[in-house]
PDBQT receptor file of N, H, CA, C and O in Angstrom, charges set to zero:
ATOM      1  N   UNK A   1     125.027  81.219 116.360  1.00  0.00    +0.000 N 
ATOM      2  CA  UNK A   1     123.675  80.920 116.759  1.00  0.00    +0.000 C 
ATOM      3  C   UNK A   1     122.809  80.616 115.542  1.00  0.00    +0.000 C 
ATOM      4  O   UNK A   1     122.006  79.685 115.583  1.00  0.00    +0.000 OA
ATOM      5  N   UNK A   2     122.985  81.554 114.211  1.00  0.00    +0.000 N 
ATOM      6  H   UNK A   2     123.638  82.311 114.177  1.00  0.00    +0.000 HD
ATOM      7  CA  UNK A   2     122.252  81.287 113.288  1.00  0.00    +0.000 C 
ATOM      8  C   UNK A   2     122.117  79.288 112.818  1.00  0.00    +0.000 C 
ATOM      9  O   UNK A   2     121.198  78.496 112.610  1.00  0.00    +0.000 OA
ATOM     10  N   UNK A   3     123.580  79.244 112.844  1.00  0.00    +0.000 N 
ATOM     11  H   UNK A   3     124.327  79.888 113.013  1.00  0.00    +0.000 HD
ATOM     12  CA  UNK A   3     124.413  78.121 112.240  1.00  0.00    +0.000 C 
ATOM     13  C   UNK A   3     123.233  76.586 113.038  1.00  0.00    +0.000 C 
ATOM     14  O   UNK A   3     122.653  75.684 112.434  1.00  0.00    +0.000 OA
ATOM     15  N   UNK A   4     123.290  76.904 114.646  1.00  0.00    +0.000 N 
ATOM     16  H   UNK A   4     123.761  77.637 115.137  1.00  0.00    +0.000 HD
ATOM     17  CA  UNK A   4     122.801  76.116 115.303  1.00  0.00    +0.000 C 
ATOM     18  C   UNK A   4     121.093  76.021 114.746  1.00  0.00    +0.000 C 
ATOM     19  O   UNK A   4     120.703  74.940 114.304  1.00  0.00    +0.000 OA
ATOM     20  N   UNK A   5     120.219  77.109 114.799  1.00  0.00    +0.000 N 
ATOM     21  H   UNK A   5     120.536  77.987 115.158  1.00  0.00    +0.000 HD
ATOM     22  CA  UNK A   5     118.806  77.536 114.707  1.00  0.00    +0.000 C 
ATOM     23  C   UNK A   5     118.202  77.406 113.155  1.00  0.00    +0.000 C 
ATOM     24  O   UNK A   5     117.028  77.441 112.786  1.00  0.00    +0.000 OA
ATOM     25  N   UNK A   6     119.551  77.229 112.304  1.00  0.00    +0.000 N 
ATOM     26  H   UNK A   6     120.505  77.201 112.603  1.00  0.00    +0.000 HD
ATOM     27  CA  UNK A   6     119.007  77.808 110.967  1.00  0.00    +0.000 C 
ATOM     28  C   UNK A   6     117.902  77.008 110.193  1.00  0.00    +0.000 C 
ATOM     29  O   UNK A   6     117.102  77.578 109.451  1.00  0.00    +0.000 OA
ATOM     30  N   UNK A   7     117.904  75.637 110.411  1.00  0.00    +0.000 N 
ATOM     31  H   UNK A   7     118.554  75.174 111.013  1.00  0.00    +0.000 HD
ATOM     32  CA  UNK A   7     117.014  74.634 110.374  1.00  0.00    +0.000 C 
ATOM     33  C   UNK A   7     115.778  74.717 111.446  1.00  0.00    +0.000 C 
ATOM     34  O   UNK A   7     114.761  74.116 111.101  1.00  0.00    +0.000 OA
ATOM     35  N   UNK A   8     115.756  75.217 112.378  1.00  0.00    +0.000 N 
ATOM     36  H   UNK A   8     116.583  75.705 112.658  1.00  0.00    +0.000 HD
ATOM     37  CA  UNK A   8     115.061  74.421 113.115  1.00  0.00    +0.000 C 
ATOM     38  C   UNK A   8     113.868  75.509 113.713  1.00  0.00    +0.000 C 
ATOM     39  O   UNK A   8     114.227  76.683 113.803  1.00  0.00    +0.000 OA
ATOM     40  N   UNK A   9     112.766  75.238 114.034  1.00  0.00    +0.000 N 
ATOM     41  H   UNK A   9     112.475  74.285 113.960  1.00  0.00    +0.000 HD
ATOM     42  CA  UNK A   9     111.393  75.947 114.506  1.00  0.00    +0.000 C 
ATOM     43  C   UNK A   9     111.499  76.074 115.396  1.00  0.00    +0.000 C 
ATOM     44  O   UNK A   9     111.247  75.099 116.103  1.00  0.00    +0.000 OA
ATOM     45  N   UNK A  10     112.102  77.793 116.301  1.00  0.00    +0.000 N 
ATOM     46  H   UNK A  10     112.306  78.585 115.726  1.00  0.00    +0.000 HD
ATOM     47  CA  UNK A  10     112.102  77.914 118.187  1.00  0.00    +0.000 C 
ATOM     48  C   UNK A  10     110.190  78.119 118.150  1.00  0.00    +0.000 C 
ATOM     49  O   UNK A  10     109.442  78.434 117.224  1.00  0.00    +0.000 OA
ATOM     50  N   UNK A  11     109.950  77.817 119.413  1.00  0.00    +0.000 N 
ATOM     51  H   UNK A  11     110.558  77.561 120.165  1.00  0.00    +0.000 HD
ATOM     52  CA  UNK A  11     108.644  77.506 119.997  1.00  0.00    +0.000 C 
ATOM     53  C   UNK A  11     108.527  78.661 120.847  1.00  0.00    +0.000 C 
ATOM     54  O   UNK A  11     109.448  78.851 121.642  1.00  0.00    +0.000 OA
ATOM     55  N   UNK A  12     107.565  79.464 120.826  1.00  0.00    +0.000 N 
ATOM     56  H   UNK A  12     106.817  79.310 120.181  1.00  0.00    +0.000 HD
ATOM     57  CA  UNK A  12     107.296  80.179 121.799  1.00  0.00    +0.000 C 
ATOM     58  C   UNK A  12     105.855  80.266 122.167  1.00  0.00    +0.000 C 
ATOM     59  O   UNK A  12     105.163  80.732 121.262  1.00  0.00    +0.000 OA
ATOM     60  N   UNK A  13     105.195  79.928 123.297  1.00  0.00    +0.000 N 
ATOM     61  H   UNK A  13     105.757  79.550 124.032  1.00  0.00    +0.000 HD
ATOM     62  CA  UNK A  13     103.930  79.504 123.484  1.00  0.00    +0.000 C 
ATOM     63  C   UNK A  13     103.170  78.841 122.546  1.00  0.00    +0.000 C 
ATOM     64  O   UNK A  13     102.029  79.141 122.193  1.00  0.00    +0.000 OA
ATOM     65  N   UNK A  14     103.690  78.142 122.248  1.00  0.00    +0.000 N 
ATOM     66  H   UNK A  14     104.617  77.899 122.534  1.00  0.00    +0.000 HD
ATOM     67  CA  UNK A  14     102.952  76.617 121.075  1.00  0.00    +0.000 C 
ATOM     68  C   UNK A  14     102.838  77.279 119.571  1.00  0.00    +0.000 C 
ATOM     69  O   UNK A  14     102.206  76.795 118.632  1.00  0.00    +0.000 OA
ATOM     70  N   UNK A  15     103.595  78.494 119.567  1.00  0.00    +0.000 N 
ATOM     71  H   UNK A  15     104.108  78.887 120.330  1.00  0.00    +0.000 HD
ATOM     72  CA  UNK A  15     103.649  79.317 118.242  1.00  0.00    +0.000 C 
ATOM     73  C   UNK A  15     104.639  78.640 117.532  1.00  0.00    +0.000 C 
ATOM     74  O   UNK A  15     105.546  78.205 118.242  1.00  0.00    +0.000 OA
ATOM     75  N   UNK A  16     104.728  78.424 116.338  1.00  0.00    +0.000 N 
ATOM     76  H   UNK A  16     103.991  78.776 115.761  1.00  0.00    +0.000 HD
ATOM     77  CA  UNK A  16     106.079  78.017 115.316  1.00  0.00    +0.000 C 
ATOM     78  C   UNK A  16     106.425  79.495 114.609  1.00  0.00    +0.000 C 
ATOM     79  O   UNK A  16     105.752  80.157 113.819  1.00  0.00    +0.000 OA
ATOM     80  N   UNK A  17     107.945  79.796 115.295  1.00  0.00    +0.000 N 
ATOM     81  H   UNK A  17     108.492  79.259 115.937  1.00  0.00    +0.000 HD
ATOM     82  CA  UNK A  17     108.539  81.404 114.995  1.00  0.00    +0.000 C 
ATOM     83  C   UNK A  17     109.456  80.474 114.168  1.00  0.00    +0.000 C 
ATOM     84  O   UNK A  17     109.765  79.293 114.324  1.00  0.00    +0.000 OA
ATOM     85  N   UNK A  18     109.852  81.570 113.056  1.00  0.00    +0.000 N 
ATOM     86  H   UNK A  18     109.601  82.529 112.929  1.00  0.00    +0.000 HD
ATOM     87  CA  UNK A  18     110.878  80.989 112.049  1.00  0.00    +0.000 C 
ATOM     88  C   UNK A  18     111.841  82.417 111.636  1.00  0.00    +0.000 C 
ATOM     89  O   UNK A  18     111.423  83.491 111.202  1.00  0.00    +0.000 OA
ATOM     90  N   UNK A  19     113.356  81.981 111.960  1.00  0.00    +0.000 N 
ATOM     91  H   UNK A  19     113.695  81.110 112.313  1.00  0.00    +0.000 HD
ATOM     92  CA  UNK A  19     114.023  82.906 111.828  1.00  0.00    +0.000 C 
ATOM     93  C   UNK A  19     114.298  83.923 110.258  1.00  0.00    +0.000 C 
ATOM     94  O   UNK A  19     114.499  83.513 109.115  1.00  0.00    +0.000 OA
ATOM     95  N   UNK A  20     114.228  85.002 110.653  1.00  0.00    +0.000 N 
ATOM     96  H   UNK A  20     114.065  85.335 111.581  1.00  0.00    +0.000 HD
ATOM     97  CA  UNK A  20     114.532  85.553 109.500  1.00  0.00    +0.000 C 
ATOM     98  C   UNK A  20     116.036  86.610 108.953  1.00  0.00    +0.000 C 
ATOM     99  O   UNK A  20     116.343  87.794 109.091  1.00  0.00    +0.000 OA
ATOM    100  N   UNK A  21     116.762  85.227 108.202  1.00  0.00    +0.000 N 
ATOM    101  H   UNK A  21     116.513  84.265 108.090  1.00  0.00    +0.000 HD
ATOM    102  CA  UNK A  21     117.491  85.871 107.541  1.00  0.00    +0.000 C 
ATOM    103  C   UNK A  21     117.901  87.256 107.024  1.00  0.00    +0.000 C 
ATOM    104  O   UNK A  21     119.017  87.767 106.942  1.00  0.00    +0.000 OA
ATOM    105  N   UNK A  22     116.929  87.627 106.764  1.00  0.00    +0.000 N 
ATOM    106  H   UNK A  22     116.021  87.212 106.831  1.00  0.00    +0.000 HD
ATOM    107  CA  UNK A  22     117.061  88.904 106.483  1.00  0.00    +0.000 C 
ATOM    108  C   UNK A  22     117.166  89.913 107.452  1.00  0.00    +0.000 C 
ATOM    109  O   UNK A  22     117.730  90.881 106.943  1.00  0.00    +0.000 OA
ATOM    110  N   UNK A  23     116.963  90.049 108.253  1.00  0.00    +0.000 N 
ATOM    111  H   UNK A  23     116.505  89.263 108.667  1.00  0.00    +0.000 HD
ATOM    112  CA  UNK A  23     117.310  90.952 109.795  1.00  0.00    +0.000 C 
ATOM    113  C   UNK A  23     118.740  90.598 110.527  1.00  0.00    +0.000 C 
ATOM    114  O   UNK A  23     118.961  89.652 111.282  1.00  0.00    +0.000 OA
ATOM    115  N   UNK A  24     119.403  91.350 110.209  1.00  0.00    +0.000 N 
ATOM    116  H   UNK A  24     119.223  92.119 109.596  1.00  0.00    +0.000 HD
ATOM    117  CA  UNK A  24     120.890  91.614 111.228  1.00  0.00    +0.000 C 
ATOM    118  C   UNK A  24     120.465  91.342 112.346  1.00  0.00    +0.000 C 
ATOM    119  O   UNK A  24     119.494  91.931 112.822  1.00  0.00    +0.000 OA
ATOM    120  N   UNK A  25     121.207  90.263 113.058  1.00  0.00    +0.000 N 
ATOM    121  H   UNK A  25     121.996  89.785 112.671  1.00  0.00    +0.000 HD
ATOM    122  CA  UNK A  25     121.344  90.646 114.378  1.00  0.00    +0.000 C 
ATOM    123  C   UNK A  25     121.925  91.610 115.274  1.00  0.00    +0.000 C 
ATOM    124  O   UNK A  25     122.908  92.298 114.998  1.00  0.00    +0.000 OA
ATOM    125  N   UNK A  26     121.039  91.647 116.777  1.00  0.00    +0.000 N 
ATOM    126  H   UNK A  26     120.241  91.088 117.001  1.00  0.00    +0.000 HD
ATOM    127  CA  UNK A  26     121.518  93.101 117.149  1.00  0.00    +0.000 C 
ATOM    128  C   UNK A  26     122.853  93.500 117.523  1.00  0.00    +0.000 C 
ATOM    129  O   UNK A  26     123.102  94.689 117.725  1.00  0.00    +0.000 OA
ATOM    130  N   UNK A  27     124.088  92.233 117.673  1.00  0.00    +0.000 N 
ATOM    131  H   UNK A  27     123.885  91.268 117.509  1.00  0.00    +0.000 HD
ATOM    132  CA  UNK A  27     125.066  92.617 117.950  1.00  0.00    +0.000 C 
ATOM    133  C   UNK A  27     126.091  92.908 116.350  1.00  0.00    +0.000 C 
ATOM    134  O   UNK A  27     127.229  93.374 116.289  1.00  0.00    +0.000 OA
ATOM    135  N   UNK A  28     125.438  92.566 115.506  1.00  0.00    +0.000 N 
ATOM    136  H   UNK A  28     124.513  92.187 115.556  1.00  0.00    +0.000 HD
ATOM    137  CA  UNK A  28     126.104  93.518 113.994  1.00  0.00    +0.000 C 
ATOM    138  C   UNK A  28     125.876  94.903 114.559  1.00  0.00    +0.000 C 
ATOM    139  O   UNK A  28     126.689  95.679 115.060  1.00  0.00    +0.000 OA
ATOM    140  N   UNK A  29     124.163  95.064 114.293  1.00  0.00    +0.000 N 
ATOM    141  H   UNK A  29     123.503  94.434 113.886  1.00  0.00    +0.000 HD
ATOM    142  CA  UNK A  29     123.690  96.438 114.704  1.00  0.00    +0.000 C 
ATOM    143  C   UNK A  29     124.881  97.319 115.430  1.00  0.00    +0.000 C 
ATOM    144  O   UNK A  29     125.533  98.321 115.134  1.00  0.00    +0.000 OA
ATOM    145  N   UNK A  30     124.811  96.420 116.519  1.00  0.00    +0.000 N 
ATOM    146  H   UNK A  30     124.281  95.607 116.759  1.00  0.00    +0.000 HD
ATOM    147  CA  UNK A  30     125.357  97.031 117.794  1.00  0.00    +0.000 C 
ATOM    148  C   UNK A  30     127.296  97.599 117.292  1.00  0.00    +0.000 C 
ATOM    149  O   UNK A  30     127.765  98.729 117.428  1.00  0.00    +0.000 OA
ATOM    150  N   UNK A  31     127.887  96.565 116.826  1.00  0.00    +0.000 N 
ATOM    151  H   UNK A  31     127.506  95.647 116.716  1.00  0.00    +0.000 HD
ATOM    152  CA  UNK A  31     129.222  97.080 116.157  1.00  0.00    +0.000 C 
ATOM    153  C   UNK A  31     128.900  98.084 114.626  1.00  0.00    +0.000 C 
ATOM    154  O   UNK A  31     129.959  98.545 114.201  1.00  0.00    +0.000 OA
ATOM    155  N   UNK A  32     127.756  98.451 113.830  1.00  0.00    +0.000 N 
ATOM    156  H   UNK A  32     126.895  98.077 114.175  1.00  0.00    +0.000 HD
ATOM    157  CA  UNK A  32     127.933  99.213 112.829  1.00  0.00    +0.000 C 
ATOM    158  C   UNK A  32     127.977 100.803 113.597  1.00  0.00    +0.000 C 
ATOM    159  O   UNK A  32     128.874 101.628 113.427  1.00  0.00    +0.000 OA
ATOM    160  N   UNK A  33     126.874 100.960 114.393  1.00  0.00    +0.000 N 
ATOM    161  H   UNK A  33     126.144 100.290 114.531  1.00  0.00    +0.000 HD
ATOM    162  CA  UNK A  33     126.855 102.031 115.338  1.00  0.00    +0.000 C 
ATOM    163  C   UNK A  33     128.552 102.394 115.916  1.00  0.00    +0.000 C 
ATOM    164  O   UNK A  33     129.405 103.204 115.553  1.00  0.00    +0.000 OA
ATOM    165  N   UNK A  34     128.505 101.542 116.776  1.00  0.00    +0.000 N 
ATOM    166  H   UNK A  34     127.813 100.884 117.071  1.00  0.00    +0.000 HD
ATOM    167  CA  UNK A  34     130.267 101.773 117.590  1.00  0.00    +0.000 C 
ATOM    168  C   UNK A  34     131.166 101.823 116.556  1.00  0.00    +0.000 C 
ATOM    169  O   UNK A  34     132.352 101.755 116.878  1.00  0.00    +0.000 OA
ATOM    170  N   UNK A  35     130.890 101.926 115.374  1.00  0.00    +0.000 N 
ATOM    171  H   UNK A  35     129.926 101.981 115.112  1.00  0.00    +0.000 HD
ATOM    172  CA  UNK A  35     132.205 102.068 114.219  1.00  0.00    +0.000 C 
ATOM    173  C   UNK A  35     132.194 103.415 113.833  1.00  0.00    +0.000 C 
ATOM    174  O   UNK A  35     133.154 103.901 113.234  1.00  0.00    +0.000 OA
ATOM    175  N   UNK A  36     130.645 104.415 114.280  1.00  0.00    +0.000 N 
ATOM    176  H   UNK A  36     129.866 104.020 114.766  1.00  0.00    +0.000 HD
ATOM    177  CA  UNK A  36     130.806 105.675 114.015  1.00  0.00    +0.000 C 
ATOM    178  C   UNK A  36     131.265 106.432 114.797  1.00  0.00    +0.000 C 
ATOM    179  O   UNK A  36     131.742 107.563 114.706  1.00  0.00    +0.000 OA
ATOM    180  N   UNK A  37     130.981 105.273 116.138  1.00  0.00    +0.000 N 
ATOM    181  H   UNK A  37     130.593 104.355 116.212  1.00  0.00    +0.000 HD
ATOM    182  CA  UNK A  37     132.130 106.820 117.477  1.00  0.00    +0.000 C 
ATOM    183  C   UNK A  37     133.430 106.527 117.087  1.00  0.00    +0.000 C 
ATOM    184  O   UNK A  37     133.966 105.434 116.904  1.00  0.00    +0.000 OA
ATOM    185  N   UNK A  38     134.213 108.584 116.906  1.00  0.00    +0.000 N 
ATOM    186  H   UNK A  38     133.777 109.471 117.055  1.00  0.00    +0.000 HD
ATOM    187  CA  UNK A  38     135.657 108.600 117.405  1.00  0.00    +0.000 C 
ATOM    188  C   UNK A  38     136.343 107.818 117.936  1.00  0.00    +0.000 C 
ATOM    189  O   UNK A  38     135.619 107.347 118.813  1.00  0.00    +0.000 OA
ATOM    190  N   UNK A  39     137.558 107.217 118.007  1.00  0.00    +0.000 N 
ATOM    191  H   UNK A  39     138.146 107.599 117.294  1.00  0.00    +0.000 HD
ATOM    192  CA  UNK A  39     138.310 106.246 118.541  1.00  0.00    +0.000 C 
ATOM    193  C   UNK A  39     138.211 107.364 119.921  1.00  0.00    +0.000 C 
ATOM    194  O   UNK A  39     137.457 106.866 120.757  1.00  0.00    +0.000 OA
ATOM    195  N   UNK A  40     138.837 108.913 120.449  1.00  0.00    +0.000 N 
ATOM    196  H   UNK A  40     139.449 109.318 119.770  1.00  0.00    +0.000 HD
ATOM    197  CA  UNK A  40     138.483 109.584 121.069  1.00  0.00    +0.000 C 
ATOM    198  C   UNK A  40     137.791 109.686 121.929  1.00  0.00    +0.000 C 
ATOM    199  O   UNK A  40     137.986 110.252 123.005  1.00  0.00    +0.000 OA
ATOM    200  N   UNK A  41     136.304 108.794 121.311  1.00  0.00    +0.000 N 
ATOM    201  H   UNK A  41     136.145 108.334 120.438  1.00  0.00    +0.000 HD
ATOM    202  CA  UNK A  41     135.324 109.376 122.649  1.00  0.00    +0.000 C 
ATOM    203  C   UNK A  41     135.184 107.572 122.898  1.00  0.00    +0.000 C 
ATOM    204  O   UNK A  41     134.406 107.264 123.801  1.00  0.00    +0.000 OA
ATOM    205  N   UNK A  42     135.567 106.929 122.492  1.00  0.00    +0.000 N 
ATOM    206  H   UNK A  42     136.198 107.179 121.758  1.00  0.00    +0.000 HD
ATOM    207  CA  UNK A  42     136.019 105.504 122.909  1.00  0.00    +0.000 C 
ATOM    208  C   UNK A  42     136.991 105.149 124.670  1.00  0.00    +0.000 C 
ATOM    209  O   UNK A  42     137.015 104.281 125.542  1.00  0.00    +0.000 OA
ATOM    210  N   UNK A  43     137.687 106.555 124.336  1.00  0.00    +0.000 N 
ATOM    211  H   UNK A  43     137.667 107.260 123.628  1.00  0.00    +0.000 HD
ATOM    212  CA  UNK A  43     138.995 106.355 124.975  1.00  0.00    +0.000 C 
ATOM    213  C   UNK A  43     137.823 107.350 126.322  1.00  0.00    +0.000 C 
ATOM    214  O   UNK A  43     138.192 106.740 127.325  1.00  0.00    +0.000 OA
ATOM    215  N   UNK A  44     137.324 107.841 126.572  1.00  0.00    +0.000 N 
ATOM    216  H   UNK A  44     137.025 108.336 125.756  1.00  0.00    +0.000 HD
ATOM    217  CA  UNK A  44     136.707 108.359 127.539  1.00  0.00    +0.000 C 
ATOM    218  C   UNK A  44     135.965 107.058 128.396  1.00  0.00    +0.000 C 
ATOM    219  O   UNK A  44     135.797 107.350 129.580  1.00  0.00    +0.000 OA
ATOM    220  N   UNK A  45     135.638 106.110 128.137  1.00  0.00    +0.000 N 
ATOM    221  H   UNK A  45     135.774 105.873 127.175  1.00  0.00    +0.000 HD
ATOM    222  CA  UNK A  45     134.542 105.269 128.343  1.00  0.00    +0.000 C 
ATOM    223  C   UNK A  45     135.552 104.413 129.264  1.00  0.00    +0.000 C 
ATOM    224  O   UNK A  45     136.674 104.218 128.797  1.00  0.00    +0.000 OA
ATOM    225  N   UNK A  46     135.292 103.967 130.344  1.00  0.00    +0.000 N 
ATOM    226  H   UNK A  46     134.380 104.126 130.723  1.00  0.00    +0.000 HD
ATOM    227  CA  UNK A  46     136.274 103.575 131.790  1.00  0.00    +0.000 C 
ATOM    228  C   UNK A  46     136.234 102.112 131.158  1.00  0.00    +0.000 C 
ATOM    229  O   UNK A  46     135.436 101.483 130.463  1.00  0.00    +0.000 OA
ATOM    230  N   UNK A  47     137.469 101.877 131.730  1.00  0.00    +0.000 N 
ATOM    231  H   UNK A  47     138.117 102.388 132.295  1.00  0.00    +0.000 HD
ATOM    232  CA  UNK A  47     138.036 100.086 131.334  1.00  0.00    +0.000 C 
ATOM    233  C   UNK A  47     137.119  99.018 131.838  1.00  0.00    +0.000 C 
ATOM    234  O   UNK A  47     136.728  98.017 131.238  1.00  0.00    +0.000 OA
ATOM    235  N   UNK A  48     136.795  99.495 133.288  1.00  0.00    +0.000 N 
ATOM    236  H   UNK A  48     137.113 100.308 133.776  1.00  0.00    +0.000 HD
ATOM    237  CA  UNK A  48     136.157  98.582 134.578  1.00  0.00    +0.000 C 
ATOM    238  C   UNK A  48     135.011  98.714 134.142  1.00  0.00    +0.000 C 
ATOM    239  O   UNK A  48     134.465  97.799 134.759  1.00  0.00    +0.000 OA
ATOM    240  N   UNK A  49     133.657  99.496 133.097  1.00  0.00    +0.000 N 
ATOM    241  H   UNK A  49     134.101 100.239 132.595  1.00  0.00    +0.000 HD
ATOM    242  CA  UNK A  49     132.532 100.323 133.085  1.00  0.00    +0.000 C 
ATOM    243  C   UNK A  49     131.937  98.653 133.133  1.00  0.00    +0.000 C 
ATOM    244  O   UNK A  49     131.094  98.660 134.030  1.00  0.00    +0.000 OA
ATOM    245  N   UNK A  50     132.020  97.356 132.592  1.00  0.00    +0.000 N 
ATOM    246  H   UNK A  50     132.705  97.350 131.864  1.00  0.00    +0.000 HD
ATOM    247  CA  UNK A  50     131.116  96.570 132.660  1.00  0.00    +0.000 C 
ATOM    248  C   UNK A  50     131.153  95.672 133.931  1.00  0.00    +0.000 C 
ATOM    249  O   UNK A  50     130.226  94.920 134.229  1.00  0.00    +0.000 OA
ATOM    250  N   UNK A  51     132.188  95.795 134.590  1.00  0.00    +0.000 N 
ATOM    251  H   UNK A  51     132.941  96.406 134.349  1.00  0.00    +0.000 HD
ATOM    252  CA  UNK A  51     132.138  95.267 136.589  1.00  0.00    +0.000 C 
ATOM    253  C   UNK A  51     131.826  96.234 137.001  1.00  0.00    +0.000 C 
ATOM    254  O   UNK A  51     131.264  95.993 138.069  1.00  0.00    +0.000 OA
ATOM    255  N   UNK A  52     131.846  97.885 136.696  1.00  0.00    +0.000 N 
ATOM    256  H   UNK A  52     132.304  98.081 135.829  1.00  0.00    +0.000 HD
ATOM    257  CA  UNK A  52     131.220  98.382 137.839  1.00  0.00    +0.000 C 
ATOM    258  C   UNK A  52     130.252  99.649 137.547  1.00  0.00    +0.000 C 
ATOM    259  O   UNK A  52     130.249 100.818 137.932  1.00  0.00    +0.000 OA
ATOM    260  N   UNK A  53     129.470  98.914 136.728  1.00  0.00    +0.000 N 
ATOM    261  H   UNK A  53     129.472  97.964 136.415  1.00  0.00    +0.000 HD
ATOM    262  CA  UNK A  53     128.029  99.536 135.816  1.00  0.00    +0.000 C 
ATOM    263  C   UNK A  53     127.387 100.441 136.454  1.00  0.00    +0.000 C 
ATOM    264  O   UNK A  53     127.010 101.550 136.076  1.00  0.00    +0.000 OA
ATOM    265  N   UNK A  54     127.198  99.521 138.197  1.00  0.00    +0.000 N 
ATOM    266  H   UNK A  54     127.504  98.620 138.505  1.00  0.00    +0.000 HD
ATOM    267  CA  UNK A  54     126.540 100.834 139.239  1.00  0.00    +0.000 C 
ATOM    268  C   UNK A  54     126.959 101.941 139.370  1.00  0.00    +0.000 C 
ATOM    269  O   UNK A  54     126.488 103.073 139.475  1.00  0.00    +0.000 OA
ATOM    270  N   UNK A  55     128.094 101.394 139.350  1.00  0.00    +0.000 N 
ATOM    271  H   UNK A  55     128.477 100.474 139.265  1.00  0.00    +0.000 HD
ATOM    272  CA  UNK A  55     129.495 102.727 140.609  1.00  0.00    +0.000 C 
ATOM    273  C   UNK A  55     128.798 104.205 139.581  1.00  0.00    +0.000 C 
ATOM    274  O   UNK A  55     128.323 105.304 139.869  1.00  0.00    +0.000 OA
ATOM    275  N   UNK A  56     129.121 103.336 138.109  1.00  0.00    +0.000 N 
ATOM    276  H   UNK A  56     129.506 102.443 137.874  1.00  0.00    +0.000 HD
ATOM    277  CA  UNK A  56     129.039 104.421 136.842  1.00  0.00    +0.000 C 
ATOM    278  C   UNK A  56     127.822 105.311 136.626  1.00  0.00    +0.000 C 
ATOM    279  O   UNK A  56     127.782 106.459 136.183  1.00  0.00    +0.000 OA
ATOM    280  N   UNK A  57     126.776 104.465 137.067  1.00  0.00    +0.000 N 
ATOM    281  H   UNK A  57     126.808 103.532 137.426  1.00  0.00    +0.000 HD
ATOM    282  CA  UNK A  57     125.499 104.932 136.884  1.00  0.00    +0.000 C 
ATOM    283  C   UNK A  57     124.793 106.124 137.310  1.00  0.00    +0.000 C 
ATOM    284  O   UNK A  57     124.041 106.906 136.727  1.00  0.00    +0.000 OA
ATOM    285  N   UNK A  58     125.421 106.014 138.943  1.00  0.00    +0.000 N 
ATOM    286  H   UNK A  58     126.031 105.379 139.417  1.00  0.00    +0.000 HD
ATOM    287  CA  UNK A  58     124.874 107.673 139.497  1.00  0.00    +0.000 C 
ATOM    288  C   UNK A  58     123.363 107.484 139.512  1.00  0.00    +0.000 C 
ATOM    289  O   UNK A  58     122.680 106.871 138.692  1.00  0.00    +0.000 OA
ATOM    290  N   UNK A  59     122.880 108.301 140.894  1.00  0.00    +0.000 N 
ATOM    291  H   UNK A  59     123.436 108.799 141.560  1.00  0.00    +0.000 HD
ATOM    292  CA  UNK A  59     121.621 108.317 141.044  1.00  0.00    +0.000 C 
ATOM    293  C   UNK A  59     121.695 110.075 140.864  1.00  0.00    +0.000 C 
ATOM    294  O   UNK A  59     122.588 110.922 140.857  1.00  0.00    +0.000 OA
ATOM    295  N   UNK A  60     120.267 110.056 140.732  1.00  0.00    +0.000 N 
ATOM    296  H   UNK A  60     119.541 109.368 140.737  1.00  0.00    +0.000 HD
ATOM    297  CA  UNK A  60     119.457 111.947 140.751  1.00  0.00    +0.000 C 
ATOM    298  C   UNK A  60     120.069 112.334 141.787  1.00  0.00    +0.000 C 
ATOM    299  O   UNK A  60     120.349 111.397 142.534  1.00  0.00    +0.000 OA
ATOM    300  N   UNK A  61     120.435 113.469 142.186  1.00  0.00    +0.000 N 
ATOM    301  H   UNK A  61     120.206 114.230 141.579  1.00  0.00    +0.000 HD
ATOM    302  CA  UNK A  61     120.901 114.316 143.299  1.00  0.00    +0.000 C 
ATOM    303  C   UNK A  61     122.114 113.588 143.574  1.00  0.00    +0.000 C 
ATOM    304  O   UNK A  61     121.982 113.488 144.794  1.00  0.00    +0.000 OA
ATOM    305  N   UNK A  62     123.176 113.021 143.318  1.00  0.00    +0.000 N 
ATOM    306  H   UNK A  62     123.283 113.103 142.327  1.00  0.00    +0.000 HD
ATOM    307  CA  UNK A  62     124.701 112.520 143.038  1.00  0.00    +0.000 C 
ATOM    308  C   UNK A  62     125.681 113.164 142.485  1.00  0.00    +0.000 C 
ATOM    309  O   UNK A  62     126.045 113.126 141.309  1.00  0.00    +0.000 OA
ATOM    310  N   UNK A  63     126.212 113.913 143.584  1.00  0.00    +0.000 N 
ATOM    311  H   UNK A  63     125.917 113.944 144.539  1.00  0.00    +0.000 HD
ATOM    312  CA  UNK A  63     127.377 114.632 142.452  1.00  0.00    +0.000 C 
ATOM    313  C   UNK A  63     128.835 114.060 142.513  1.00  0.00    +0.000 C 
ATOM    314  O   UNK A  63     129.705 114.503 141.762  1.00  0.00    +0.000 OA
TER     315      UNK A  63
């Protein structure tokens, strides 16, 4: 995405936003974090959890 944007001015309400290099994006973020969980508590986390997000979710008073 950088590669595509890195030149170019995204528009957001007639504003000129200009990307900044210097800020990780959040899916680095997102893998430096998941490199500190246990492989362990990895292995707890259900195969299906992103098709069946609801099932997982549980409401208040759900046991």
């Amino acid at each position: 995405m950088r590669a595509i944007t890195e030149d170019a001015n995204l528009k957001l309400g007639g504003q000129d936003i200009k990307e900044d290099n210097a800020v990780k994006p959040i899916w680095e973020i997102a893998v430096e974090i998941g490199s500190q969980i246990p492989e362990s508590e990895w292995e707890k986390v259900p195969r299906d959890l992103s098709k069946n997000f609801d099932l997982y979710q549980g409401f208040p008073g759900d046991k």
